[in-house]
C-alpha positions in Angstrom: 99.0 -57.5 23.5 102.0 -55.3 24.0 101.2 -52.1 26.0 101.4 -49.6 23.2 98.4 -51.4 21.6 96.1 -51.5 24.6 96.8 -47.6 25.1 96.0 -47.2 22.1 93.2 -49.6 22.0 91.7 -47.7 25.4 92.3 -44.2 23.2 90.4 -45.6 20.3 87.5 -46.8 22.7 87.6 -43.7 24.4 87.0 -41.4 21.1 84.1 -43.7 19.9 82.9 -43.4 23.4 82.6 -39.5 23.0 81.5 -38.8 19.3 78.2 -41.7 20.1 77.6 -39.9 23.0 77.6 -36.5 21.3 75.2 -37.9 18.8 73.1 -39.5 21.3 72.7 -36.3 23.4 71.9 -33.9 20.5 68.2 -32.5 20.7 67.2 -32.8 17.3 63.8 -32.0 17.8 65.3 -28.5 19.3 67.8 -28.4 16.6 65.1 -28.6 13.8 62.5 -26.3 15.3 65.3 -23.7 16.0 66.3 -24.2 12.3 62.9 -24.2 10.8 62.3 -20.7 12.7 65.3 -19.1 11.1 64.7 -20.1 8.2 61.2 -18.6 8.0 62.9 -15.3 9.2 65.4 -15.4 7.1 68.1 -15.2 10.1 71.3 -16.0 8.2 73.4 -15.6 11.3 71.5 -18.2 13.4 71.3 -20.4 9.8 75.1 -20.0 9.6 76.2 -21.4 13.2 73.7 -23.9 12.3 75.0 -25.5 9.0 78.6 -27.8 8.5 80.7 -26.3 6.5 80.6 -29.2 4.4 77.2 -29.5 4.5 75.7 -30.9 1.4 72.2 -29.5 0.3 69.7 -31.6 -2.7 66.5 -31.1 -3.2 65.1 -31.4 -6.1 66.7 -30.3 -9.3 69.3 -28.3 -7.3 72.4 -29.9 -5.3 74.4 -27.5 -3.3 77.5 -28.1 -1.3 79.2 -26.3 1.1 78.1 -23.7 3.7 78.2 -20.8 1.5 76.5 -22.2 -1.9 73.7 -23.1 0.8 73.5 -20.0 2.4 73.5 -18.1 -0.6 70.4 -20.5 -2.0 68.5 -19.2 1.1 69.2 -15.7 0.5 68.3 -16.0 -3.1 65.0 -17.3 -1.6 64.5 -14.3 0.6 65.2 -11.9 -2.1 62.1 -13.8 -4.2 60.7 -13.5 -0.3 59.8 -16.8 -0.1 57.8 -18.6 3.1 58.6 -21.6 4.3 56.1 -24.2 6.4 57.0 -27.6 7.9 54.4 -30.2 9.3 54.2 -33.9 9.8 57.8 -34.0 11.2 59.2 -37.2 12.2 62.6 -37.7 14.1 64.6 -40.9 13.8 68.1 -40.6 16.1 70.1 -37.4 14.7 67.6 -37.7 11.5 64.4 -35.5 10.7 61.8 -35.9 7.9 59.4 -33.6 7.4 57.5 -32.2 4.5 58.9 -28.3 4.0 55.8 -25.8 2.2 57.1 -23.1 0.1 55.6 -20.2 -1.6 56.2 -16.6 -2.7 55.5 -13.8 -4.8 57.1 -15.5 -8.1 55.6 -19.0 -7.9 51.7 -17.5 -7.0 52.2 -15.2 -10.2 53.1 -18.2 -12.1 49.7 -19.6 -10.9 51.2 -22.2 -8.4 49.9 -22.0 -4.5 53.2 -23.7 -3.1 55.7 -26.1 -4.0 56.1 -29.0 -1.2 59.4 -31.2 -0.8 60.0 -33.7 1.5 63.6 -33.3 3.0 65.7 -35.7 5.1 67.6 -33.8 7.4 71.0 -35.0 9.1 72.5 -33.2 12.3 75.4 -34.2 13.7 77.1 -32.5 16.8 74.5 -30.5 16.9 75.2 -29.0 13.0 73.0 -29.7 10.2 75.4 -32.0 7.3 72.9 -33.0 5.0 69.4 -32.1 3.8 68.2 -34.8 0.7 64.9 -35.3 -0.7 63.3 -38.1 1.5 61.1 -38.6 -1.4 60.2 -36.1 -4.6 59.4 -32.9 -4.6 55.4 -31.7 -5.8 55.9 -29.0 -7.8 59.2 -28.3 -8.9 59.1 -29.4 -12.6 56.0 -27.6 -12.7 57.6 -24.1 -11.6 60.1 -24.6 -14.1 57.8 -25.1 -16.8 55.8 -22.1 -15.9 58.5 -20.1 -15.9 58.9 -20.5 -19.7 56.9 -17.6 -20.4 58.0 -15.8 -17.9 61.5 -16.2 -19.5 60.3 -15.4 -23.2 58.4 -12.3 -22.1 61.9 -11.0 -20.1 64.2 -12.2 -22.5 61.8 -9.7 -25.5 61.8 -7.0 -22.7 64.1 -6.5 -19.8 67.2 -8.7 -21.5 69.8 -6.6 -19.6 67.9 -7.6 -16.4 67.4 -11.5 -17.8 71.5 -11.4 -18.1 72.4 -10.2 -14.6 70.8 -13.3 -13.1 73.4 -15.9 -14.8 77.0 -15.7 -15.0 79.2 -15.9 -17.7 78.8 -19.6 -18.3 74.6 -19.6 -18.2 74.7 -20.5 -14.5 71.9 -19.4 -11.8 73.6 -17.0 -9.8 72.3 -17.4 -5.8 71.9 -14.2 -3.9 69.4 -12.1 -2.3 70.1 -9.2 -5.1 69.6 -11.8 -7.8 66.3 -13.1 -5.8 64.9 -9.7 -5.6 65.4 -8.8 -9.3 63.5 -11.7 -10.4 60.6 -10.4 -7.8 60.7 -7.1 -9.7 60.7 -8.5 -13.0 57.8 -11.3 -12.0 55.8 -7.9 -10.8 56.4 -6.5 -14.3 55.1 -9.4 -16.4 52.1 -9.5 -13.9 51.3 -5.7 -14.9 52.3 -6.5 -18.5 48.9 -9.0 -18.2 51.4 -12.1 -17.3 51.7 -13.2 -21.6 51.7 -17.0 -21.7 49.8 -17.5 -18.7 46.7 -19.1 -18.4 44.6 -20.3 -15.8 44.0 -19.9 -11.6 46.8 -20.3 -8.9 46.7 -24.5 -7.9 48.5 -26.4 -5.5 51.5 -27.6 -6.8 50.7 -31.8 -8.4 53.4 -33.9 -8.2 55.8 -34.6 -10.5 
């Protein structure tokens, strides 16, 4: 072997060295609690040193990539002033599973306790790349079917307010205005006597 090659060779061996022994050394036990708290604050400075920037985000229905779709998700969610809860966490090398509680204002009026997923979270270098459902989410379909008369009762009423939630091409626009519009809107189909609802709030079934 000529002496360019076992430079390079040594180089190559050197490099592979370093990135497993950054992602051996992580603590993603840390890194998840210290994640899971900002989150539940809604600390978007702390999430944002946290996250890749080419993090990729899917759970459920909804796939999201890139730091800034993601963040903006999140601050949707504490517009709607959504809580979050994790248990039963389980790390794996730079992997955590855990199951992830949500609830808020919006999803008790539509008569649903929480919604529960069950994410797959993957650090590496001490950043969060990829959250995935480890297996479905309970609840999900169910929020979006309750929403339906949500939707009709808004669409008869407050249409203006309906529109400033999508863009021009009928997309879900993610923000923490666009979150607490929908709270406000939820509050005013509650007083309204919630039309199309029936029954008692109930843990989320699965799907």
């Amino acid at each position: 072997m000529s002496l360019r090659r076992l430079v390079l060779a040594a180089v190559l061996s050197i490099v592979a060295l370093c990135s497993c022994s950054r992602s051996a050394t992580q603590d993603v036990p840390r890194l998840h609690r210290e994640y899971m708290d900002a989150l539940s604050k809604h600390e978007f400075q702390a999430l944002d040193a946290m996250m890749a920037e080419d993090v990729v985000w899917s759970l459920g229905p909804t796939t999201l990539n890139g730091k800034a779709d993601v963040l903006a998700a999140l601050r949707f969610d504490a517009g709607l002033g959504t809580e979050f809860r994790s248990s039963d966490v389980a790390v794996q090398e730079s992997t955590v599973t855990f199951e992830l509680r949500t609830s808020s204002e919006v999803t008790k009026a539509l008569g649903i306790q929480d919604v529960r997923y069950y994410p797959r979270m993957t650090f590496e270098d001490g950043l969060v790349t990829r959250v995935e459902d480890a297996k479905p989410p309970a609840g999900a379909g169910e929020v979006l079917r309750k929403m339906e008369p949500f939707l009709a009762w808004a669409a008869e009423h407050r249409p203006e307010a309906l529109d400033s939630l999508q863009d021009p091409r009928g997309r879900m626009i993610f923000s923490r205005e666009a979150g607490e519009i929908q709270r406000r809107l939820v509050r005013e189909w509650m007083q309204a006597g919630a039309p199309g609802r029936g029954g008692s709030p109930q843990p989320a079934r699965g799907l």
